[in-house]
N, C-alpha and C positions, 0 to 999 in steps of 0.2 A: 717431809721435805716440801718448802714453799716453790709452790707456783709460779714459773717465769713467764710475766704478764705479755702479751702479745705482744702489744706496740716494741716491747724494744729490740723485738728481729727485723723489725720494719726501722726503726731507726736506724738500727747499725748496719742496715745496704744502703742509708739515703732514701728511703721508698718514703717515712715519715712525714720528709720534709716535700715531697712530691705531692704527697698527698693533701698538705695545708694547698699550697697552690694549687692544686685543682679546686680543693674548697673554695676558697678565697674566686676564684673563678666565676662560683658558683653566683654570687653577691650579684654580678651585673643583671642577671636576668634570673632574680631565685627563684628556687625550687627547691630550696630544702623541706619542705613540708606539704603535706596533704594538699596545702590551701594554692601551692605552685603560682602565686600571682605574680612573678616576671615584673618584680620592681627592682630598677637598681638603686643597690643599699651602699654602694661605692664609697658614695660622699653623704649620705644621712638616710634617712629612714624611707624619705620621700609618701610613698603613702602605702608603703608596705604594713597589713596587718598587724607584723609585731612592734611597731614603731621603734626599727631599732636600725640604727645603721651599720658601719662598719669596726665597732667598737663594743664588745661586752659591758651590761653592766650587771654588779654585784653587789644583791643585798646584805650577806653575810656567806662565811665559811667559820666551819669548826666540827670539831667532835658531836655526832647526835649518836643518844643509848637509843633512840625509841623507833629506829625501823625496826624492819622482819630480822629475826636472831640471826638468818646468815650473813647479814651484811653489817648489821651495829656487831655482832661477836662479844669481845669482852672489853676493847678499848675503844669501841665507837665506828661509825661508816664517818668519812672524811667528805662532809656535805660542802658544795658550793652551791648555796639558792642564788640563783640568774634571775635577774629582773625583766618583768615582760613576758608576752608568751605567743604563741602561735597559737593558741582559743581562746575560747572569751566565755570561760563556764559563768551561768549568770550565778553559780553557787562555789563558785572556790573559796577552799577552806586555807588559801596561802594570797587575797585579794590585793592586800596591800603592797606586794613584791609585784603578783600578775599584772593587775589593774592599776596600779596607785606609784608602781614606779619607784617603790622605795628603794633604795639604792646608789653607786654610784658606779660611773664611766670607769673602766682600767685598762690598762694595757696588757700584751703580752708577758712582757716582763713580769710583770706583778701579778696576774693570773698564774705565770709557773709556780710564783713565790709561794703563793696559798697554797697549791698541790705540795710542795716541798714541807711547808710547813708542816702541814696536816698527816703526812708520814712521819716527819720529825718527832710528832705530838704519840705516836702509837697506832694511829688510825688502820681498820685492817684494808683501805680502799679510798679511792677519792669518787666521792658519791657527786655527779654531774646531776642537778637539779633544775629541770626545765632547761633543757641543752636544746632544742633542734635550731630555734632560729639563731644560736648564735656557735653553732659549732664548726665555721673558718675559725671563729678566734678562739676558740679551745684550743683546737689542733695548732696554730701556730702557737699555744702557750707549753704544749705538750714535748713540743719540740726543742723549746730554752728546759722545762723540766726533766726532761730523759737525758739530756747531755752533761744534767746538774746533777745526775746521779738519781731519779725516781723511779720506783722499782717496785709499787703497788698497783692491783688490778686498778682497772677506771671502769667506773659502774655508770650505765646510761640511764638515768631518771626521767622519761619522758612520757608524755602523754600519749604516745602512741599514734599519733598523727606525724609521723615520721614517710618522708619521700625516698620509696625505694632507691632512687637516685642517690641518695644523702647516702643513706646505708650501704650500699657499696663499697662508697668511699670508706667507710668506717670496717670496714671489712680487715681483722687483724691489726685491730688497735681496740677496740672497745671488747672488754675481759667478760662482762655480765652484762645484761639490757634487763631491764626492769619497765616495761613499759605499762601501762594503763592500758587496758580495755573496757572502754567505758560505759559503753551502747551494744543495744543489738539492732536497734532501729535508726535510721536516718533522720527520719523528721523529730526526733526528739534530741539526737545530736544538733542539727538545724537549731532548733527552739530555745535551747538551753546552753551551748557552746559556740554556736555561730560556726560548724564544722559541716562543708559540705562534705559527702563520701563520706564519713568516718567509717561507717563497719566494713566499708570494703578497704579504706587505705590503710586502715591500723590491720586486719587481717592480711593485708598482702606485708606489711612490713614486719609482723607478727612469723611470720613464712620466711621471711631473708634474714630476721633477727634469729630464729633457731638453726637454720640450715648454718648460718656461719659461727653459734659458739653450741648449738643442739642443749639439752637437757641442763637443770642445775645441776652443778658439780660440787661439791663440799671439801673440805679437807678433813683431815683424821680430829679436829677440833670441831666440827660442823661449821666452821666458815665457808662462806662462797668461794670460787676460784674460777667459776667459769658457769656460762648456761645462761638460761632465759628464765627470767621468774615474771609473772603476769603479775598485775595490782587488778584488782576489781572492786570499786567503790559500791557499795548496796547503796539505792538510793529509795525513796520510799516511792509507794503506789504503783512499784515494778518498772521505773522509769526504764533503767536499767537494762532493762531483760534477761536475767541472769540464766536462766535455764534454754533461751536460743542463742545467747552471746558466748554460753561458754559448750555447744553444741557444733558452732561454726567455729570455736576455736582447736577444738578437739578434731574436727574433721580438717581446719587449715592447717595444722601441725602436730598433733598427735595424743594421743590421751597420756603421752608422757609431760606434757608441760604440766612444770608446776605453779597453780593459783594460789595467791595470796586474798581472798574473799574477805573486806574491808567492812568493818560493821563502826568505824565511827564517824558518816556523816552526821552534820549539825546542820541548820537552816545559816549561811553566810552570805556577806558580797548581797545581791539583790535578791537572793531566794524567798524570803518573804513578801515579795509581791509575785511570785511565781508557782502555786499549790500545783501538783504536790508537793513541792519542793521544801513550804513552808515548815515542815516539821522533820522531826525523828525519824528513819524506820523503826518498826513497833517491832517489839521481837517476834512475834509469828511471821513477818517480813523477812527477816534474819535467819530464822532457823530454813525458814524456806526456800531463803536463798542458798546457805550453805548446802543443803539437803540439794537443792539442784546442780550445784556445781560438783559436786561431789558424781553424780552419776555420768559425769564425761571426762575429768580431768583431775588431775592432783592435788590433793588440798595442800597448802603449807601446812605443817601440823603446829 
């Protein structure tokens, strides 16, 4: 028997729609994210980080086979990639959306439409893709979509640099968090992302992400229905830190989280003027990685 997704107990008291407006609140002086820079995005971007005002914009949605099996399943995770971002990796492997803007402005209306859509299509989930900086206008879309009959988990795609603040709010409407844990060290988040705090803000939000859906959940098909699955990019010459990142993650939430240890970075975006970044990890990089995540935490198998 399928999973009744959060959000729609929160819908049917009016908490849903309480919740957008607090979001939307949030905009005057944000703090949706790690970076907390207190620009009001009201009326446009002004000189907030993600250069983005009050307005989502969307590179694409649709059916993707090629995440982790609990979430693509057998008829696809229901991706909406959001243009822009809350870091500035000098190596993102999605640059053109992050960096480049590809994309276009949409409304609420037309953001439910795509969620609607994309259940329509079979999807077992509407996969939110690089959500923090503009999740007021999700949740205002989620709201025209729950009333229009939507009725699949929503899966949080973020990089992890997610503001405890933000996540509360989100608290009993987001079904699964998938977040990024990217770093174990700060000054290589600094260098390479433009993220002050990252291994403390993504571990504290890595902490209120389990505490509110705990462990992944599967169904009797091995789809997702609920929990926390970690992404961990390997990156070469141990940028990473994969053996104290995922040491401090096992001790911020539990050696039940389950890690998804990521072995297809490529040199993108400016990584070529950035060694190590320049290259591959080598496979003894990889195996060494996995080998270390493995002695704290859950592998995805």
């Amino acid at each position: 028997m399928r999973r009744r997704p959060a959000y729609l107990e929160l819908h049917e008291r009016g908490e849903l729609a309480a919740r957008a407006e607090r979001l939307r609140e949030m905009l005057a002086d944000c703090r949706l994210c790690g970076r907390r820079c207190g620009v009001d995005r009201r009326e446009g971007p002004g000189r907030a980080f993600c250069r983005t005002g009050p307005v989502a914009r969307v590179a694409s949605h649709g059916p993707h086979h090629g995440e982790e099996p609990p979430i693509s399943g057998f008829f696809g995770s229901g991706t909406i990639f959001f243009s822009r971002c809350n870091m500035a990796c000098v190596y993102c492997q999605n640059f053109e959306i992050s960096q480049l803007d590809e994309g276009r402005d949409v409304g609420a209306d037309e953001l439910a439409g795509m969620m609607l859509a994309l259940q329509a299509r079979g999807c077992h989930n509407v996969n939110l893709v690089t959500p923090t900086h503009v999740a007021p206008m999700i949740v205002d879309a989620l709201v025209l979509a729950a009333e229009r009959g939507l009725e699949i988990p929503l899966v949080w795609n973020s990089g992890g640099y997610d503001s405890v603040d933000l996540l509360r709010l989100l608290d009993g409407i987001v079904d699964i968090y998938m977040p990024d844990f990217k770093y174990a060290e700060e000054r290589y988040a600094l260098s390479f992302s433009a993220a002050p705090r990252y291994p403390r803000v993504a571990l504290e939000a890595l902490r209120e992400m389990h505490r509110q859906v705990g462990p992944l959940e599967v169904d009797e098909h091995g789809i997702a229905v609920r929990g926390v699955l970690v992404r961990h990019l390997v990156l070469p010459g141990g940028v990473a830190g994969t053996e104290e990142a995922m040491r401090r993650l096992a001790e911020a939430v539990g050696p039940d989280v389950v890690v998804n240890v990521m072995d297809q970075y490529h040199p993108a975006w400016r990584a070529a003027r950035r060694p190590p970044l320049d290259r591959r990890p080598t496979p003894g990089e990889l195996a060494e990685a996995r080998a270390a995540a493995a002695r704290h935490v859950r592998l995805l198998a």
